[in-house]
N, C-alpha and C positions, 0 to 999 in steps of 0.2 A: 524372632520374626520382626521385621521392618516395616511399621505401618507408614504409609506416603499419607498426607496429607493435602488433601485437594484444596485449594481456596480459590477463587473468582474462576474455577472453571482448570488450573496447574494443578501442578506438582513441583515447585518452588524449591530447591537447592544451589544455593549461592546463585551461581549468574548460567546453571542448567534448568531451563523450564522449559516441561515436557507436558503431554496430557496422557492417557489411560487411551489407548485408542478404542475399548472395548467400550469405553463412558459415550464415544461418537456412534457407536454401532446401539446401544441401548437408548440411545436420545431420537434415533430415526426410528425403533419399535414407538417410542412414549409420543411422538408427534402422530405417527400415524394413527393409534390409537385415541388417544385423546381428537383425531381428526374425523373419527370413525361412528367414537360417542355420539360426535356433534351431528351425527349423519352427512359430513360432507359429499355431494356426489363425486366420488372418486370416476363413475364410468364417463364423464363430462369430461375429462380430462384429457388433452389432447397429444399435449407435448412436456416433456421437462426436461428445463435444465435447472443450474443453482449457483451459487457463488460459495467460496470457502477461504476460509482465511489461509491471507499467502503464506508461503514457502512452509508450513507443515509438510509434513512427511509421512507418509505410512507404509509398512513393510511387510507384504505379502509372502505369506507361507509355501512351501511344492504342495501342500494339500487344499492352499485356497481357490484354487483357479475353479477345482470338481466341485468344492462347498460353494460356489455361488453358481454354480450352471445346475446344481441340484438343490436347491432353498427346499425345506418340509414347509407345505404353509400349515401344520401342524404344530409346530413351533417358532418360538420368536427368534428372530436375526439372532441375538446377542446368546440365545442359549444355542444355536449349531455352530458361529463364528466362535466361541469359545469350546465349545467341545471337540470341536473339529482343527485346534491349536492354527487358526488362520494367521496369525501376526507370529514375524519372528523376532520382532523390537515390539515391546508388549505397551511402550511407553513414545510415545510419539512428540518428536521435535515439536518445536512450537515456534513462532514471531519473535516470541520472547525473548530465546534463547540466547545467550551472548559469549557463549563455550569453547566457541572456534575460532580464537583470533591466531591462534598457531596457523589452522590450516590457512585461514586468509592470509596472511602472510605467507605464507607456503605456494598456495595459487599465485598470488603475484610476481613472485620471484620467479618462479618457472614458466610462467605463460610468456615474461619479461616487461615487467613494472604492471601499476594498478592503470595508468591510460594506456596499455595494451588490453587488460581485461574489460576494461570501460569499454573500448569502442567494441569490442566482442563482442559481451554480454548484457551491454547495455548499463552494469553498474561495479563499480570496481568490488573487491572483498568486501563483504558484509558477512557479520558471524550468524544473523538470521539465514541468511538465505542456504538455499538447499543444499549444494552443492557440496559447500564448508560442512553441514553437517553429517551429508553422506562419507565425504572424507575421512568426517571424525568417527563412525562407524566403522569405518571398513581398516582402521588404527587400533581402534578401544575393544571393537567385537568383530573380528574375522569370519568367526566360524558362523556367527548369527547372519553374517552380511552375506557370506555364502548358499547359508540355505535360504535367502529371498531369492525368490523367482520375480519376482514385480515391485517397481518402486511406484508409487502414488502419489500424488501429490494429495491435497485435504478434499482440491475442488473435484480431483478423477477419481479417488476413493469413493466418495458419493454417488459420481456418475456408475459406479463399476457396483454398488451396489442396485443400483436401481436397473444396471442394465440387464445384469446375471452376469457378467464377463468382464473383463478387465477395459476399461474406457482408458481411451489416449488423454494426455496432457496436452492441454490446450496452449496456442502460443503466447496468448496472455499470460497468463499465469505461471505458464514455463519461464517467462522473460525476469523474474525471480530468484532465480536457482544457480547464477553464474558460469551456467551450462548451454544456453542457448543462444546459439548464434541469431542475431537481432536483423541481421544481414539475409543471409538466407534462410532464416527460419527453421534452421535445423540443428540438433546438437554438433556442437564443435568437438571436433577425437581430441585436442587439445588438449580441452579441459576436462573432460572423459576419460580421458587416461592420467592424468593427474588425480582426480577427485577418487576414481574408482580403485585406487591402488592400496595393496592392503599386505598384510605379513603374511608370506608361508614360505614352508620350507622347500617348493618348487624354486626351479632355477627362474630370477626375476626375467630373467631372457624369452622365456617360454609362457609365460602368462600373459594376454593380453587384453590387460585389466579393463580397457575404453571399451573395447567391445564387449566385457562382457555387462559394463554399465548398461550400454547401451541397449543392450538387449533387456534390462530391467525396466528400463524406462519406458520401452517402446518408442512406437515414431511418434512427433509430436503432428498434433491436430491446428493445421494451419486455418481449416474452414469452420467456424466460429457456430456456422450455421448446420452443416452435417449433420444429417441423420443417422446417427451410429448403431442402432435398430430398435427392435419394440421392446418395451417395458418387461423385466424376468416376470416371467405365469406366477414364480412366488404372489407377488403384489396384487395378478390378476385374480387369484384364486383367495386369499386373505384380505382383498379390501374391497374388490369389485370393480381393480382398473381393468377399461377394455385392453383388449389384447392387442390393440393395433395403437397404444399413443404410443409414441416417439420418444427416444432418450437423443436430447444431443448433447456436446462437451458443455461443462460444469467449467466457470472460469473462476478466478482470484475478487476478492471485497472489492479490492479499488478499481481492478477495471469494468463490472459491474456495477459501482456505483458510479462512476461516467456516463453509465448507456443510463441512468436513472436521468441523469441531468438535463436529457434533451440537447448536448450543446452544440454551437454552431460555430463556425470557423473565428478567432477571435475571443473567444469567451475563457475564461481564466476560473478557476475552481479556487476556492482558499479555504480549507479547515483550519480554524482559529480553538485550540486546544491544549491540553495539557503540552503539544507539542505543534507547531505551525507545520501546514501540509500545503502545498501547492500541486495542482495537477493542469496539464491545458494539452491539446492533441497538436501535433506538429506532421507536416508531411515526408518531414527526412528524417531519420535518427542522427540527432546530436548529443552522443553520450557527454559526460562531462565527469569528473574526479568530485565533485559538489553536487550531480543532478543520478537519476536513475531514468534509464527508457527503456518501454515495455511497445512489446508490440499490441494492435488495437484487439477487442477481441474477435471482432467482425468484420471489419474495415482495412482489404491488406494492403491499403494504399498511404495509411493514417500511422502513428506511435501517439505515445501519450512518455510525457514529461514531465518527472515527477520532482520535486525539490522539498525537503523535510528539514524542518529548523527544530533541534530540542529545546532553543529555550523558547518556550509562548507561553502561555496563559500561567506558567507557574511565577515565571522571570517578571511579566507585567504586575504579579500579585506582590512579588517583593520588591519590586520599587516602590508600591504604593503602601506596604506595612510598613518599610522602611522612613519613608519622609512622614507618613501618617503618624507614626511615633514619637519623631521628633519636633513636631509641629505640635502636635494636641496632648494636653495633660490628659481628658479624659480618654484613654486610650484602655481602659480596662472595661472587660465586657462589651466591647463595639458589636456590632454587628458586621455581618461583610458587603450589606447592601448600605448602610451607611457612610462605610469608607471608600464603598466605589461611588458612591455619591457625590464624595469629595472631592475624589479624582477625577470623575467624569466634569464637572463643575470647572475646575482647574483646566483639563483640560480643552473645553471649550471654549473660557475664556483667552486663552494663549494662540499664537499665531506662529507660524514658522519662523525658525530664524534661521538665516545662511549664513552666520557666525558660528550657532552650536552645533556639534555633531556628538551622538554618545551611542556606543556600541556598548550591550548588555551580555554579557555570555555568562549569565552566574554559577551554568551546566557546561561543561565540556561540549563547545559548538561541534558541528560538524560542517557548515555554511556560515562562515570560513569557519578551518578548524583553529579554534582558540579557545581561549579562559580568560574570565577576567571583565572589570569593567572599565571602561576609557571614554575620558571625555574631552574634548576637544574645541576651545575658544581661540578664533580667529586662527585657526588652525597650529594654534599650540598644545599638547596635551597639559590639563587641569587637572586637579584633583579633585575639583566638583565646582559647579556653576555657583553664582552669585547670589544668583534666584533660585533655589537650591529644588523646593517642591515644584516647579511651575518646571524650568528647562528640561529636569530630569522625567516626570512625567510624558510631559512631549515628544522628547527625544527617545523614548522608550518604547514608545510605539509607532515613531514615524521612520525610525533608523529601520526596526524590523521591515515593512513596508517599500522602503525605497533597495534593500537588499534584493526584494522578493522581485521589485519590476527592473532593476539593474540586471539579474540575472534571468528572468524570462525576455528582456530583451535580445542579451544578447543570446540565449537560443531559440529565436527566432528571427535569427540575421538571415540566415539561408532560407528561410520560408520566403522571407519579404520579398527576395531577389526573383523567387518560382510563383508566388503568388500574394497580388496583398493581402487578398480577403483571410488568409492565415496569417501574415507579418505583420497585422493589428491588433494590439490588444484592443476589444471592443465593448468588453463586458465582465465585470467580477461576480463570481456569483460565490456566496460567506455560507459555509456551515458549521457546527461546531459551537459550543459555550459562548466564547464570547462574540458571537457573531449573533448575538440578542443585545449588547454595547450599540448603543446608533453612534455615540461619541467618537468611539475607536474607531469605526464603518465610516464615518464623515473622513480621520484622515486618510482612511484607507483611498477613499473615490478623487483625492485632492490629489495623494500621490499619485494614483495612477492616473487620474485625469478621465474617469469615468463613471459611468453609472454602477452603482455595487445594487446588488440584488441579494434580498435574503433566501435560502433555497427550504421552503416550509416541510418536503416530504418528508415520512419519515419509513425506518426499514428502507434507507436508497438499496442496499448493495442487494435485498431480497427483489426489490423491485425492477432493478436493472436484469438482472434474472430472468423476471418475468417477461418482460421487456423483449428480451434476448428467445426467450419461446416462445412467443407472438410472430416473430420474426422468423423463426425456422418454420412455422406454421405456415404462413405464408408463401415462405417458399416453396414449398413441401407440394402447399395444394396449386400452385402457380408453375410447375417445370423449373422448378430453376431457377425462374427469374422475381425478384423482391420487387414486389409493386407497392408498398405501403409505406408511408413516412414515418418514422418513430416520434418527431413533434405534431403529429395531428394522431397522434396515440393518446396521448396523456392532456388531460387539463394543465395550464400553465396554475401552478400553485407556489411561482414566483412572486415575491413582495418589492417591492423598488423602495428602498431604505435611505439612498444617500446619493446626491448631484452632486459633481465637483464643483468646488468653486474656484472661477479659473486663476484668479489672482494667486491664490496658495499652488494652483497645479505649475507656474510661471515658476514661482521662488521654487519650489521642488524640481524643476526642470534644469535652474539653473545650479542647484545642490550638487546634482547628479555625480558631474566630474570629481567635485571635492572628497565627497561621500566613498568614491572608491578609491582614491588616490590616500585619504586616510585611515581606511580599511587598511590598505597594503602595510601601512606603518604599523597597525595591530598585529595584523599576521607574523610582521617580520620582530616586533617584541618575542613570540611564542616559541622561535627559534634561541633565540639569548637566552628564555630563560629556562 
């Protein structure tokens, strides 16, 4: 017998991570309970939605569709969904997962190249996203992929609990999966019969695999807002919700944590992280082979633009043990608040220079795709600056930065042209570890040339959620029509952290060309080597 071993919430084997889908059905019994203890009024409750983390997967049984439209409130979720063998993949994809580069590859080549599937689906192969992994199912496990009558995503799974019935995928969060056309909002056969294709001994001729994806998925939910109907009697009868609150679609963490954000046309998102994360709302879809676009989850007039750098906060930390080591003898037993001390100190004292340029990729980049570190005086490549702690520190975190606004400029070439109040960037708003650094956040506001704001809430992507059911509440009781503003929702529990100062936004503006003109020369090493 094979014991899996759960840690941080997996099931961790090599570069397959999955979770227990049964451990998600037994975490919504222990919240509610634990909800129930505390006396919450459940019959107060009016409307719900949720967020879930993207591109998970979950694979519904031919016996689950009657086990959720017949819940005993007699017993818990987890004990009818497991006696009632609801899942037919018992183990469920995860973000994590990194398993499918075959089929990504595979998808590419047949749809014809990765910026045919970019402008598609909004983001070329990724081995998280859904689509690659249903592929890799319907390869690995035929017969399992056959008996799914419904595919789920993590955010519709939830809603399909709480509704009694299978909940659509919403086009948020569908916009994940490299299945959904970004364009029309609706699955592409394309890629659907690509992804859906699986082994049997029927003639391949006579199978027609897209469709019968497509019927797993169902149609996706374009209205963010949709009242998809009342709450399963389960609930009503085991906790005391009224019978009339509303379920609407359940969307993805990131675009739920957006609607937390309050933002306004202009305003630029940064997670500063083990991995750097940019997001900002555009009015056109401008896929890109380096960017990911999703559509909005409420708004079908809006996309949201997302751009993720692997190297941050881990890459900033080895530049700074690196020279920290070779500067200080006493380097035994430091603390890590006193070498960022260091650093920050260093870097405060230094000032741009439009001489040095140094690109950090200590991780297999993906924006641009490279390895490697390169530094660059008077535009020659160097093998380290002169001033060794001082340029390298700086260049470390102002290279990552002017990456971030060279490339949100240029997709948002085509807003400027339709609208400024979108083709400005007007505001950064920093979450994440090191977005408590003012040091790092002063050059961040110098490169972009604006006020950075620190974003204090916490739980966004629950709170976006909520957000997001306030909203269908309103509408609900209003015909149709949304009469309430989502920034006169919420308290501003933004901090204002850092002014540019213009003299450094000037040298950074004048950088700019350089900056990517010796990017290109990194890139084109990665090919040589």
């Amino acid at each position: 017998m094979i014991i899996a071993i759960i840690k941080n919430g997996v099931i961790t084997n090599e570069n397959v991570v999955t979770c227990p889908t049964m451990m998600w059905v037994e975490s919504i019994d222990l919240l509610l309970e634990k909800l129930q203890s505390q006396k919450f009024p459940f019959f107060k409750v009016k409307v719900i939605s949720g967020a879930g983390q993207q591109h998970g997967s979950v694979y519904w049984s031919t016996t689950s569709q009657f086990t959720l439209n017949s819940l005993n409130p007699s017993y818990s979720l987890a004990t009818q969904f497991k006696s009632n063998k609801a899942f037919t993949i018992t183990n469920s994809p995860t973000w994590q997962d990194s398993s499918t580069s075959l089929q990504c590859k595979n998808l590419e080549k047949l749809i014809g190249g990765p910026d045919v599937l970019a402008l598609i689906s909004g983001s070329k192969g990724f081995e998280r996203f859904t689509g690659n992994q249903i592929s890799k199912i319907c390869i690995q496990s035929p017969s399992q992929y056959l008996q799914t009558c419904r595919i789920s995503l993590v955010s519709s799974f939830l809603a399909s609990i709480f509704l009694g019935d299978f909940a659509q995928i919403d086009i948020a969060d569908g916009s994940g999966m490299n299945l959904l056309d970004i364009n029309t909002k609706n699955w592409d056969d394309r890629l659907l019969d690509i992804c859906g294709k699986y082994s049997t001994n029927t003639c391949e001729n006579d199978v027609k695999f897209g469709e019968e994806l497509k019927v797993k998925l169902g149609v996706p939910e374009s209205d963010g807002l949709k009242v998809l109907g009342n709450i399963s009697d389960y609930f009503v009868k085991s906790y005391g919700f009224s019978n009339d609150c509303k379920i609407i679609p359940f969307t993805g963490d990131n675009p739920a944590t957006l609607l937390s954000m309050q933002l306004l046309p202009g305003d630029v998102v940064i997670s500063l992280g083990t991995s750097d994360t940019v997001l900002f709302y555009t009015t056109k879809p401008r896929p890109t082979l380096e960017s990911h676009t999703l559509c909005h989850p409420i708004n079908k007039d809006l996309y949201i633009s997302m751009l993720c750098y692997k190297n941050g906060s881990l890459t900033r930390e080895y530049v700074r043990d690196f020279y920290y080591n070779n500067c200080k003898r006493d380097n035994e037993n430091v603390s890590n608040s006193a070498k960022w001390k260091w650093f920050n100190e260093i870097l405060a004292a230094s000032s741009p220079d439009p001489k040095k340029y140094g690109y950090y990729f200590v991780h297999q980049e993906i924006i641009p795709f490279a390895k490697g570190i390169y530094r660059f005086f008077n535009k020659n490549m160097v093998e380290d600056f002169k001033d060794m702690p001082e340029s390298n520190i700086r260049t470390v975190v102002e290279s990552q930065f002017m990456s971030m606004k060279l490339r949100i400029d240029q997709l948002l070439t085509d807003d400027r042209n339709v609208d400024k109040e979108f083709g400005l960037i007007k505001k950064v708003l920093v979450v994440g570890g090191a977005s408590k650094n003012n040091e790092i956040l002063q050059v961040l506001a110098d490169v972009f040339g604006v006020q950075v704001w620190r974003f204090n809430a916490t739980n966004s992507a629950s709170l976006g959620a909520a957000i997001k059911a306030r909203l269908a509440y309103s509408k609900f009781m209003n015909n149709n029509r949304l009469d309430i503003n989502i920034n006169e929702m919420l308290e501003d529990g933004n901090e204002l952290v850092a002014q540019p100062r213009q003299e450094n936004t000037a040298i950074y503006k004048s950088m700019m060309k350089d900056y990517f003109e010796l990017e290109q020369i990194v890139i084109g090493l990665q090919k040589i080597s």
